[in-house]
C-alpha positions in Angstrom: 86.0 46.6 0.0 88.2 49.2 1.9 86.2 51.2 4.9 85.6 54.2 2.3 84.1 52.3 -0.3 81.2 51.4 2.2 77.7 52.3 1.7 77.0 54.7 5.0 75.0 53.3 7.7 71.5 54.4 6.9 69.3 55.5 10.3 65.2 55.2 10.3 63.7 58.6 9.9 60.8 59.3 12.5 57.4 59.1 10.8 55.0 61.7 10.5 52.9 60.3 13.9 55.9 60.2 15.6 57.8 63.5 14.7 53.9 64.8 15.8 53.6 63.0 19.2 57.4 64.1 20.2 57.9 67.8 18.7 55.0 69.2 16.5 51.7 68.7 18.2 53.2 67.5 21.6 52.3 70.5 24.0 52.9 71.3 28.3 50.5 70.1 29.8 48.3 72.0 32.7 45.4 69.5 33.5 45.3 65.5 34.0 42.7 63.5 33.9 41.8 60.8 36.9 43.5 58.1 34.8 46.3 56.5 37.0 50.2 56.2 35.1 50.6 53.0 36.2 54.5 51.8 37.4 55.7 49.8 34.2 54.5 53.2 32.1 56.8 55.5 34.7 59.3 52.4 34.2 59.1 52.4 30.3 60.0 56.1 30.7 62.9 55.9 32.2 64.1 53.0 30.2 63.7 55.5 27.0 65.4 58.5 29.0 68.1 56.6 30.2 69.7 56.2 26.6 70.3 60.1 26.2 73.5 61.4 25.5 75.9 62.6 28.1 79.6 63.9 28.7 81.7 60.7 29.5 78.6 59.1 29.7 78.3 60.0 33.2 74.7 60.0 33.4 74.1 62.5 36.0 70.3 62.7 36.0 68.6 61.0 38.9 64.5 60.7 39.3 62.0 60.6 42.0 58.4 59.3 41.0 56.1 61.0 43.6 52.7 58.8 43.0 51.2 59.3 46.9 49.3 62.3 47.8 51.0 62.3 50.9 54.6 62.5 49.0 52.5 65.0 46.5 51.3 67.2 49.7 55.2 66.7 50.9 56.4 68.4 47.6 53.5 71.4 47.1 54.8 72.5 50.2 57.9 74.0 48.3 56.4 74.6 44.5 54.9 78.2 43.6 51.6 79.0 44.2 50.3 78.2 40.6 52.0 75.1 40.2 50.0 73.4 43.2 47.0 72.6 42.3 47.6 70.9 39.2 50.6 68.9 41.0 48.4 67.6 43.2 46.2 66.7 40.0 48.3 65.3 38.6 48.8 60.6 38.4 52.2 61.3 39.2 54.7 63.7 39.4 58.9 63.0 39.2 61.5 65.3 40.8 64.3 65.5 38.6 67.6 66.0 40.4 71.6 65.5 39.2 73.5 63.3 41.4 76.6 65.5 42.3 78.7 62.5 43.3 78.2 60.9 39.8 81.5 60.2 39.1 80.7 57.5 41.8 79.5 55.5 39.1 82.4 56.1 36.4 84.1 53.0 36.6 80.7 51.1 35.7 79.3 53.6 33.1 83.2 54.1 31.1 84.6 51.3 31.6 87.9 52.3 29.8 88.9 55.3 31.6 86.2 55.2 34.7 88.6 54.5 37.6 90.7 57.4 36.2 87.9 59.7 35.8 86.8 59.3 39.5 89.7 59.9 40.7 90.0 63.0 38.9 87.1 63.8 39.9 87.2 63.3 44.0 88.1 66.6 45.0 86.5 68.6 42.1 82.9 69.3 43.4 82.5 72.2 42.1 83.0 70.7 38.4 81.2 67.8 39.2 78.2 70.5 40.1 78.7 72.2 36.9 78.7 69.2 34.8 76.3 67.4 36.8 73.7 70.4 36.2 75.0 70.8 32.7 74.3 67.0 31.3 71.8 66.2 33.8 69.7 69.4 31.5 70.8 68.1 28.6 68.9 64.8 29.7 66.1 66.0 31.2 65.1 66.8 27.4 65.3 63.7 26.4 63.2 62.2 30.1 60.6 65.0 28.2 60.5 62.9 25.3 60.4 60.1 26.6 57.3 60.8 28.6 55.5 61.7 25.3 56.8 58.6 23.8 55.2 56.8 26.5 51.6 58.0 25.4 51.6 60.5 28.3 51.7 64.3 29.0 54.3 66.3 30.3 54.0 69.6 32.8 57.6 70.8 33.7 57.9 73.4 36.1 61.1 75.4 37.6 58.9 77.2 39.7 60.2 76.1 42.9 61.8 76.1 46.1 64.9 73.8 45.3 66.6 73.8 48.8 63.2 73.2 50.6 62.9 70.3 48.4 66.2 69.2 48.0 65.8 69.0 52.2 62.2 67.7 51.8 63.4 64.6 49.5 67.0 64.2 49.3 68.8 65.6 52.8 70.5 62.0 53.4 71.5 62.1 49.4 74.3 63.9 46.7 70.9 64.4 44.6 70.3 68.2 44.1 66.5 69.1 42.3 66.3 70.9 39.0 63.3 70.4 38.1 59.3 68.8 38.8 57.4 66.9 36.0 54.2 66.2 36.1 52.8 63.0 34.1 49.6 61.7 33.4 46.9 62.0 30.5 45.3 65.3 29.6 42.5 66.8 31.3 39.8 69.0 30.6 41.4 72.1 28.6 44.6 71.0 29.6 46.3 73.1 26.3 47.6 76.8 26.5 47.1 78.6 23.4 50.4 77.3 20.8 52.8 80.1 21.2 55.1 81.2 18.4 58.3 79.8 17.6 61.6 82.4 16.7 61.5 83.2 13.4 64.1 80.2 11.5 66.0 83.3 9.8 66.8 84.1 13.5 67.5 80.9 15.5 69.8 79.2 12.3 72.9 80.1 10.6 74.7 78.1 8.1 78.7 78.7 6.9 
């Protein structure tokens, strides 16, 4: 049987529960319960997120797990004023930040071309910035996902201070913040009302 005459691969579709958990009914949420996220639950997040697609596989996105309410008092020093209280509510919290000296770590992650790539890379940091903040995004949808595939809520914010915490958290570091998480299980009313999605007319196109 030649290559062309094979059946194609066929992938699991998500089930309903599933499609529900991670997209449908999953929703941003603004309260936590007291319920602690343990460290093999923050672990089995990252071990989800970590499979996400990236360019070159570079793998850019880097996380901090704030858990202590001295670390969490640390960090609400920098966030808006409406993101505080419910950071400090929150089991835990992770600071996600791109590593802007990723292509470090070429050599291990692409093996084929890695050595190349660094050196490409060594006196390009402003593309390794732009990519770095580019894929780094792209996985930070997927760490999102993975949270609610972990049984847990998620609460991302942008509303913050990124060079108070970048010098709070990561001065002696290439990380760079883009964004804080907060994790845990949902509190009282923890739900916005469900706001509207664009119209599908308006968002997809087809040729």
């Amino acid at each position: 049987m030649s290559m062309t005459d094979r059946e194609p691969q066929a992938l699991e579709v998500l089930d309903d529960a599933g499609r529900k958990a991670l997209f449908t009914e999953a929703r941003t949420a603004n309260t936590f319960a007291e319920a602690a996220v343990a460290d093999d639950e923050l672990a089995m997040i990252w071990e989800l997120a970590r499979w996400s697609p990236s360019a070159a596989n570079g793998q850019p996105l880097r996380v901090l797990f704030v858990r202590t309410r001295e670390g969490k008092e640390r960090l609400v020093r920098h966030l808006d004023e409406g993101n505080r209280a419910k950071t400090l509510s929150a089991p835990a919290v992770a600071i996600l930040a791109y590593d802007v000296d990723f292509h470090e770590q070429m050599p291990t992650v692409f093996p084929a071309r890695g050595h190349m790539l660094r050196a490409a890379f060594a006196d390009q940091l402003d593309a390794r910035v732009s990519l770095a903040a580019y894929n780094s995004a792209l996985q930070t949808g997927v760490f999102l996902l993975a949270v609610r595939a972990a049984g847990l809520a998620a609460g991302p914010m942008a509303g913050f201070d990124k060079a108070g915490v970048d010098g709070e958290f990561f001065a002696a570091t290439s990380w760079r913040s883009q964004l804080v998480v907060n994790i845990g299980h949902p509190g009282a009313d923890p739900w916005f009302p469900r706001l509207p999605r664009v119209p599908v007319e308006d968002a997809v196109a087809y040729v």
